[in-house]
C-alpha positions in Angstrom: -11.7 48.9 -30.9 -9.5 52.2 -31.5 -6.2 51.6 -32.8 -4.5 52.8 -29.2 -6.6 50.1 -27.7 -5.0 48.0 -30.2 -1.4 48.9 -29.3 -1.9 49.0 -25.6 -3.2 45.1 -26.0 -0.1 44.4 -27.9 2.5 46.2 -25.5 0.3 44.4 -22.8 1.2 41.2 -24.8 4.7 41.5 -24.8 5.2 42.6 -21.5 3.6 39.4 -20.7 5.7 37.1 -22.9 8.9 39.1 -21.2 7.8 38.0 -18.4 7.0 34.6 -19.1 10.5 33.8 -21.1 12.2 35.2 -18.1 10.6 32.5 -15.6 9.9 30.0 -17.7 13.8 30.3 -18.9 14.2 29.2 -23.2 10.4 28.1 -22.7 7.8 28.9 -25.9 5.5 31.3 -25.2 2.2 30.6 -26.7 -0.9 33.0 -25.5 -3.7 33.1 -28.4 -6.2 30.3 -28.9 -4.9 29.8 -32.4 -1.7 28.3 -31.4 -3.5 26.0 -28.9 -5.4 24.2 -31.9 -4.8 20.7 -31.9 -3.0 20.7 -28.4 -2.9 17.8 -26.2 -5.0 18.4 -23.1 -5.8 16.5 -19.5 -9.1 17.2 -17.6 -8.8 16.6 -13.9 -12.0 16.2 -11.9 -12.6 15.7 -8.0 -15.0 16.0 -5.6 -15.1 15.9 -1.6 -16.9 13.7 0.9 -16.9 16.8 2.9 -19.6 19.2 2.3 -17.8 21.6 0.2 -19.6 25.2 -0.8 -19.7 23.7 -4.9 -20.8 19.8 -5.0 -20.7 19.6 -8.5 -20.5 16.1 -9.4 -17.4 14.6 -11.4 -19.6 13.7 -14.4 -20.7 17.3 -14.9 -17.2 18.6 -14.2 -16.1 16.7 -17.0 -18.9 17.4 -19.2 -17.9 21.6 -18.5 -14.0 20.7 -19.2 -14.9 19.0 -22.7 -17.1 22.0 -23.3 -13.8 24.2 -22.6 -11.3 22.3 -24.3 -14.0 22.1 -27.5 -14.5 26.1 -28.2 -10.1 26.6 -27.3 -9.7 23.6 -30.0 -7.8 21.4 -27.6 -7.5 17.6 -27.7 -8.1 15.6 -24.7 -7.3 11.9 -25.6 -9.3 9.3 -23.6 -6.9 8.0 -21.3 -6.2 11.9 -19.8 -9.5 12.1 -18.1 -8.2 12.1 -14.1 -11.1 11.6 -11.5 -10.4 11.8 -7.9 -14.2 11.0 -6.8 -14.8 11.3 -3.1 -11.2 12.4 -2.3 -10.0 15.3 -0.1 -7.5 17.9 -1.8 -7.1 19.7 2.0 -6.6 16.2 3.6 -2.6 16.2 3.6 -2.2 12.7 4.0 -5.0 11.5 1.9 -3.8 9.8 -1.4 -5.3 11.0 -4.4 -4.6 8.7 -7.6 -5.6 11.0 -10.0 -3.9 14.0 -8.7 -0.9 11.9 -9.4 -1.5 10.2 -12.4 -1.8 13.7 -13.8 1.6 14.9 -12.5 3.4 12.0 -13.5 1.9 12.6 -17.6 2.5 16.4 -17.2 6.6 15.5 -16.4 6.7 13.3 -19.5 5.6 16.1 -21.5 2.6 14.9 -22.5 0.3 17.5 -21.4 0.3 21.4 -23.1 -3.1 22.0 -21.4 -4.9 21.3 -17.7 -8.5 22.3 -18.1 -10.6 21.8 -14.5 -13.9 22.9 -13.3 -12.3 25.6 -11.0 -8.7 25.7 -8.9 -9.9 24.6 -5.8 -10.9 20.9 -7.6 -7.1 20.6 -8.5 -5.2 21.7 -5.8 -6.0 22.8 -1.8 -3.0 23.0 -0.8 0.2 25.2 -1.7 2.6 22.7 -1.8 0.2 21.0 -4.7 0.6 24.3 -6.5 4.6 24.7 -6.2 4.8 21.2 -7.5 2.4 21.7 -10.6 4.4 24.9 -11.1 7.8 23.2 -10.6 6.6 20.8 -13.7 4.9 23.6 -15.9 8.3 25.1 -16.1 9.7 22.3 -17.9 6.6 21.8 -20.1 5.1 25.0 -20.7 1.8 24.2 -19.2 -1.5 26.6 -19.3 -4.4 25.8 -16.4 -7.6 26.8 -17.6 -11.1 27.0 -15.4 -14.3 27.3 -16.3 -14.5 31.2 -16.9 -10.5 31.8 -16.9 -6.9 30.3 -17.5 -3.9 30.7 -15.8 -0.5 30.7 -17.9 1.7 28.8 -15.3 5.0 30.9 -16.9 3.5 34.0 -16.0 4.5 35.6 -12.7 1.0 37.6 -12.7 -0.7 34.4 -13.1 1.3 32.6 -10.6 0.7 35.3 -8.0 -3.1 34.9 -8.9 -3.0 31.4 -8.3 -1.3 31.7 -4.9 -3.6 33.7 -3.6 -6.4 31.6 -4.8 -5.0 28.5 -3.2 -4.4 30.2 0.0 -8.2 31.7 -0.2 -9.4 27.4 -0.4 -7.0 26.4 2.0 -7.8 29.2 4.6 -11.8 27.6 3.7 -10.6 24.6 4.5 -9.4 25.3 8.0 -12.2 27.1 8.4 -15.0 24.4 7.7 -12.3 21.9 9.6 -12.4 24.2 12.7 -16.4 24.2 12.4 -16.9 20.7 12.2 -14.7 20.2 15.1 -16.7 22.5 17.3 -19.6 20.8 16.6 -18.4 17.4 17.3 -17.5 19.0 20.7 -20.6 20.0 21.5 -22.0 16.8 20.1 -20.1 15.3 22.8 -20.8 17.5 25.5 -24.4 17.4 25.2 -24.2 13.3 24.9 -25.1 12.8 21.6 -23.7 9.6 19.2 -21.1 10.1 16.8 -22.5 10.2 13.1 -21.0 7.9 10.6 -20.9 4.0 10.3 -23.9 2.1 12.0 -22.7 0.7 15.5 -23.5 -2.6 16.3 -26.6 -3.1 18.4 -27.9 0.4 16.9 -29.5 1.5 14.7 -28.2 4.3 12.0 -28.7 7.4 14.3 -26.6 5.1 17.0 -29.8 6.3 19.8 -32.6 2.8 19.3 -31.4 -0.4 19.7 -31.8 -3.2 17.5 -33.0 -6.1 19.7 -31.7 -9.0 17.6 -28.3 -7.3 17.4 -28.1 -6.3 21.3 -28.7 -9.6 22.1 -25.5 -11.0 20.3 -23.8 -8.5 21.7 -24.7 -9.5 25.4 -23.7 -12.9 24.0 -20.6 -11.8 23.1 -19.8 -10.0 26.4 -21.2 -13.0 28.8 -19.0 -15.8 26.4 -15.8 -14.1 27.1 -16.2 -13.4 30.4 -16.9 -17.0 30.3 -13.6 -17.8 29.4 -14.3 -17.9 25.7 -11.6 -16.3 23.1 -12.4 -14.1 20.7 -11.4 -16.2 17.6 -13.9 -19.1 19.3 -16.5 -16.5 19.7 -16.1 -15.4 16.1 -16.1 -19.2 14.3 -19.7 -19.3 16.6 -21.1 -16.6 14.5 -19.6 -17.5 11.6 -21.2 -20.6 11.7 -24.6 -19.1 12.6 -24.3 -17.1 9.4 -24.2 -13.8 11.7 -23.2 -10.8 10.3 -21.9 -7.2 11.8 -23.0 -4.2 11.2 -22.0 -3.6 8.0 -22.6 -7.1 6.5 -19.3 -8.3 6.7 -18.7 -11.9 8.5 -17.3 -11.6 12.2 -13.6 -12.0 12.7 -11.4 -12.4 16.3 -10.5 -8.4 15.4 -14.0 -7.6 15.4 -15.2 -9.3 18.1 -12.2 -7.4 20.2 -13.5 -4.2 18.7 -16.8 -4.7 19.9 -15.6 -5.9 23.3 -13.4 -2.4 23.4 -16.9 0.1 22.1 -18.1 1.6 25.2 -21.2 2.4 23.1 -22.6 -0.2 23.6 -22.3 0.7 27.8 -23.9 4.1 27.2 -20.6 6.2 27.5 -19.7 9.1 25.3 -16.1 9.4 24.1 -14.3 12.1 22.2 -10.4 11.8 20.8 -10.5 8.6 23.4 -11.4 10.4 26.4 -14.7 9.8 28.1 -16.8 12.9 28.1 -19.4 11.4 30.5 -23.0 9.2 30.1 -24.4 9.2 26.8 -28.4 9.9 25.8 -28.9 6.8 24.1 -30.0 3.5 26.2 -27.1 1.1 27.4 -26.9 -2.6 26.2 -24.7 -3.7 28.5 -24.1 -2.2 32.4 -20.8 -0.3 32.9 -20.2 -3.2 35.8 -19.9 -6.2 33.2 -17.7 -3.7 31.3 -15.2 -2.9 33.4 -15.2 -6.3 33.9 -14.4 -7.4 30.6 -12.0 -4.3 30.5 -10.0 -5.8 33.5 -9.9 -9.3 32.1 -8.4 -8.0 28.5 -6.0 -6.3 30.4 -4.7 -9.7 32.0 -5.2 -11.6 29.2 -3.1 -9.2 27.1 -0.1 -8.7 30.6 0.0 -12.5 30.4 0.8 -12.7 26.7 2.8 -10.3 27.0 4.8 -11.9 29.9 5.1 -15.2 27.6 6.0 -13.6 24.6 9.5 -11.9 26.9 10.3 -15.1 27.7 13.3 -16.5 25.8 12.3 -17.4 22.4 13.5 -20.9 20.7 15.4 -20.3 17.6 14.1 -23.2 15.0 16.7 -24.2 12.9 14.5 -25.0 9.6 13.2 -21.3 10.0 12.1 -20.7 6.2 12.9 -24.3 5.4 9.8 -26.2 6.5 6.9 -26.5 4.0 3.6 -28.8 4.4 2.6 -31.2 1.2 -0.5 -30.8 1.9 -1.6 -27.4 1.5 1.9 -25.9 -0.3 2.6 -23.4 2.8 5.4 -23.2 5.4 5.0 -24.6 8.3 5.9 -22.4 11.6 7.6 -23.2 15.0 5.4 -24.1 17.8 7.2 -25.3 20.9 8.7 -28.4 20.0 7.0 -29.0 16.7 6.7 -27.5 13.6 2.8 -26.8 12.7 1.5 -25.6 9.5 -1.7 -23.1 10.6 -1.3 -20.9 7.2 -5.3 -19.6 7.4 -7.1 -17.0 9.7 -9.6 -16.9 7.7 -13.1 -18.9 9.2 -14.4 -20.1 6.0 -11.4 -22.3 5.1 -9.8 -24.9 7.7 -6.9 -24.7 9.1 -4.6 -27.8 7.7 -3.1 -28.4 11.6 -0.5 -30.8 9.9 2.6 -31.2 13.0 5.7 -32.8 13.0 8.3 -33.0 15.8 11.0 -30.7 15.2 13.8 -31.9 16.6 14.2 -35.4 14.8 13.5 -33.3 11.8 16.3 -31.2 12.8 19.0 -33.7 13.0 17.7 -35.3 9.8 18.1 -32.3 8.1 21.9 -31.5 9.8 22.8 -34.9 8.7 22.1 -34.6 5.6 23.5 -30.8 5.3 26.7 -32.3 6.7 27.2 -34.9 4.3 27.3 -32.8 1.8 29.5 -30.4 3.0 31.9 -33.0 4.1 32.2 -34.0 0.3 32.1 -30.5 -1.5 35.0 -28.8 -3.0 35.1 -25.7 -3.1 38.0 -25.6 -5.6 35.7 -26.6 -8.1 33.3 -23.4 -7.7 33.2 -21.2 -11.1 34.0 -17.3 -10.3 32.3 -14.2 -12.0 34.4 -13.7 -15.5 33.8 -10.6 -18.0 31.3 -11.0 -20.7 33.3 -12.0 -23.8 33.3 -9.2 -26.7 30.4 -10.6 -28.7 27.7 -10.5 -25.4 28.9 -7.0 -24.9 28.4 -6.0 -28.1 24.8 -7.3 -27.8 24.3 -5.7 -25.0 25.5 -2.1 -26.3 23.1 -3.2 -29.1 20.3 -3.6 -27.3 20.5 -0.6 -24.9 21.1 1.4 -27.9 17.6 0.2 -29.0 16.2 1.2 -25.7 17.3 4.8 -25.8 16.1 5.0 -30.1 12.5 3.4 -28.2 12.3 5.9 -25.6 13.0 9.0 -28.2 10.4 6.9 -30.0 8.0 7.5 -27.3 8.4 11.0 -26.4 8.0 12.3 -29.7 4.6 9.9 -29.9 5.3 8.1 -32.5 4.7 4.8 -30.4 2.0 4.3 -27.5 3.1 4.0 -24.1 1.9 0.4 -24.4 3.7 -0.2 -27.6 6.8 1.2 -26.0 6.4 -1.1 -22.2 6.1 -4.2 -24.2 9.1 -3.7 -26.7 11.1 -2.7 -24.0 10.1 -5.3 -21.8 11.4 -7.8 -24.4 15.0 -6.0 -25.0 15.5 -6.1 -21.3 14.5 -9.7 -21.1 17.3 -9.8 -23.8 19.9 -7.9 -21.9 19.4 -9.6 -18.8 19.5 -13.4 -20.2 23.1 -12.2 -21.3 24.1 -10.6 -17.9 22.7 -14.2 -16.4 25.9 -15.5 -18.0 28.0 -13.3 -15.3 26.2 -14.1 -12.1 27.5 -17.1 -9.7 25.7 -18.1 -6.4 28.1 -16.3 -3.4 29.4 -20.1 -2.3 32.3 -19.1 -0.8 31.2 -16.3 1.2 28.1 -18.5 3.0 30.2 -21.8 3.3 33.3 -20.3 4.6 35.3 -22.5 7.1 32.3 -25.0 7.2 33.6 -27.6 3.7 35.4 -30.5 4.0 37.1 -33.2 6.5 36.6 -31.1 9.3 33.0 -29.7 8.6 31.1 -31.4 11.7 33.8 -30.0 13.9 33.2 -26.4 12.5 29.3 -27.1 12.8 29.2 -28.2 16.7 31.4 -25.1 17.2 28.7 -22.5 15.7 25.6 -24.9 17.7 28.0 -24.2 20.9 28.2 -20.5 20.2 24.7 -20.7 19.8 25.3 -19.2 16.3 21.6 -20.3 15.1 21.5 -17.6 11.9 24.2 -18.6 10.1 23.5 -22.3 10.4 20.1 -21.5 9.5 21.4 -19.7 6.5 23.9 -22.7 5.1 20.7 -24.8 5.5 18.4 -22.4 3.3 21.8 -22.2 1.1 21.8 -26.4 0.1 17.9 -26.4 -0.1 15.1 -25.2 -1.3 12.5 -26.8 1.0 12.0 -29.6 3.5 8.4 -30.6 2.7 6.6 -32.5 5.4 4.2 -35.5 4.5 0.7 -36.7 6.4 1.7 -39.7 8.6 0.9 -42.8 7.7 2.5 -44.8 10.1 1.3 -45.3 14.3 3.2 -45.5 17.4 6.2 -43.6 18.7 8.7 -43.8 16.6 9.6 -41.2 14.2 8.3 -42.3 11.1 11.4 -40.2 9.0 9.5 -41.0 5.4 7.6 -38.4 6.1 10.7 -36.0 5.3 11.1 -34.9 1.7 14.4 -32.5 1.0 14.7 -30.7 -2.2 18.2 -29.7 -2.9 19.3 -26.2 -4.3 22.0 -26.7 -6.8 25.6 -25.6 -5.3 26.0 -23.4 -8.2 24.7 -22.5 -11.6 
């Protein structure tokens, strides 16, 4: 190398550095290998489901990176190894984990270096390269690729990297557009959709399975039968009859496959029906329809119930079964505890009237409110000058164990658990402030005239606020198994755990 060569190289240099200090603001500027010795570096691997033009699996995109960050001398510690496998970067509402796992490290600083396989595995959209560049101002952060780097303070390199982002986005569209077209034609020419198996079909959704078709006419003559899903589904539950992709049937699924005009040989596309498929029907478009039509009034008439005027139930919240530890819900006149939907564990069906429950529970609300005195209720008082000066303490500590942690000298682990413990501190001395809002919940409804001011809220149909003094006094009314016959109510059965009035 002539000596000239040498000088333009430097000038090059410092025109670069310029350039750099002036976007990356009081930023260091570091652009030989032997100030990146010893630097901490992330690796950030991903591959599509789609067919992309480079499939190169995560495992060898890694293997590349360490190969990278080996001859530059960077350090990549184990826990800054970010893998989005099987994750779309074009996909705008698809979440990628690693993608930001590695932001979130980069804006505590943690990260000098970024070393991927090329651009396009990081970032496919431009708004994922303004927010990496947003960061790298901060932290001074240098992108490398398998044959090149990127500075991220240098405007050259940022234009660069614009453009190559745009390039894999336009390629996105593009392949996006393509598949489209083909699914269109797909459709017009009658052929299944690819993807998951349909039941009653086999993978290339054109042969049928005969065992599975004829569960599926099952299905189909049952419920036209007058049998509900759910009833349908604990059937094949029981007969150890699973769906397409192994999984146990469910009411859901049994709707879903009541819904799939598959299985009638009709092609859809984006929910419109394109016309008659090429595959063989299971079941004839007349049983269909019919099915279709009697959804349709099974779902009007639940829908016609469910605008009729709903009963407010007082113990809302309140109401809890012994038996199996859940709330019991309202159900017409009772309160039933059905907690499970699940098929493989029974439902506990435990019922108690609700409305001698009710007025046990008002009673006993009542008495109490009758005798409380409010004058009696502690108020929120100022720490005294000792717990504050605790509390200064310990939040000092905090910031001294955050500075710890950004300079490295403690692990992020280290630093979550010791402040985990100096917050538990803090907050068992704020505890000493906080009062239960008594007044505010029980206002106008204490003393000698409390049953007045409680048949004036039931007349005003004022069901929320009664229903919130209720779950004010106590914690839960737990409801026993009945032990006793015959018609009247056998109140033993009622168990009332009381909240304390104030702590």
């Amino acid at each position: 190398m002539t000596t000239d060569d040498a000088t333009q190289q430097d000038e090059a240099r410092l025109r670069r550095a310029v350039r750099a200090s002036r976007a990356g603001g009081s930023q260091r500027v570091r652009n030989t290998r032997a100030d990146w010795s010893g630097e901490s570096a992330a690796i950030y691997c991903r591959i599509s489901h789609t067919n992309d033009d480079d499939q190169t699996g995560v495992d060898r995109q890694e293997s590349i990176c360490r190969e990278v960050a080996g001859r530059l001398g960077l350090t990549v510690a184990e826990d800054q190894v970010f893998v989005d496998n099987n994750r779309s970067a074009w996909q705008r509402k698809r979440q990628r984990p690693g993608w930001d796992a590695l932001l979130t490290e980069a804006r505590r600083g943690r990260i000098r270096h970024v070393l991927t396989y090329h651009p396009d595995r990081l970032m496919r959209q431009p708004r994922d390269l303004e927010e990496l560049l947003q960061i790298a101002d901060d932290h001074d952060i240098t992108l490398h690729g398998q044959a090149n780097r990127r500075d991220l303070a240098d405007p050259d390199d940022r234009f660069f990297l614009r453009i190559e982002v745009a390039h894999a986005c336009r390629s996105s569209d593009d392949t996006s557009r393509r598949l489209v077209d083909s699914m269109i034609d797909r459709a017009k020419e009658g052929r299944p959709h690819t993807g998951r198996r349909r039941y009653g079909y086999d993978k290339t959704g054109t042969q049928i399975v005969p065992e599975e078709a004829a569960i599926v006419r099952e299905v189909f003559t049952r419920y036209l039968d007058g049998d509900s899903p759910l009833r349908i589904a604990q059937d094949l539950y029981a007969r150890n009859v699973k769906t397409a992709q192994g999984r146990h049937w469910s009411a859901p699924r049994v709707r879903e496959l009541l819904g799939n005009r598959h299985v009638t040989g009709i092609r859809v596309f984006r929910g419109e029906e394109i016309g008659d498929g090429e595959w063989p029907p299971i079941i004839d478009r007349g049983m269909w329809l019919e099915v279709k039509a009697r959804r349709s009034y099974r779902a009007a008439t639940w829908t016609a119930d469910e605008e009729q005027p709903q009963r407010f139930y007082l113990l809302r919240g309140l109401v809890t079964c012994t038996g199996c530890g859940k709330p019991m819900g309202g159900s017409t006149t009772k309160y039933i505890c059905n907690h499970t939907h699940r098929l493989d564990v029974p439902r506990c069906n435990r019922a108690v009237k609700a409305a001698p429950v009710d007025e046990f529970v008002t009673e006993a609300a009542l008495y109490l409110l009758e005798h409380l005195d409010l004058t009696e209720v502690p108020s929120p008082s100022s720490l005294s000058a000792e717990d504050q000066a605790a509390i200064d303490a310990d939040r000092q500590e905090l910031d001294e164990l955050k500075d710890m942690w950004q300079t490295q000298e403690l692990t992020t682990r280290e630093y979550r658990e010791m402040r985990k413990t100096v917050e538990a501190r803090i907050q068992g001395v704020q505890q000493k402030m906080i009062v239960r809002p008594t007044a505010e919940v029980l206002d106008g409804l204490t003393g000698p005239d409390a049953r007045t001011s409680w048949k004036d809220l039931e007349d005003a149909e004022n069901y929320e606020r009664l229903n919130a003094v209720l779950r004010f006094l106590f914690a839960a009314v737990k409801i026993k198994g009945a032990t006793k016959r015959g018609r009247q109510f056998d109140y033993g059965r009622i168990d009332i755990e009381q909240n304390p009035i104030w702590l």
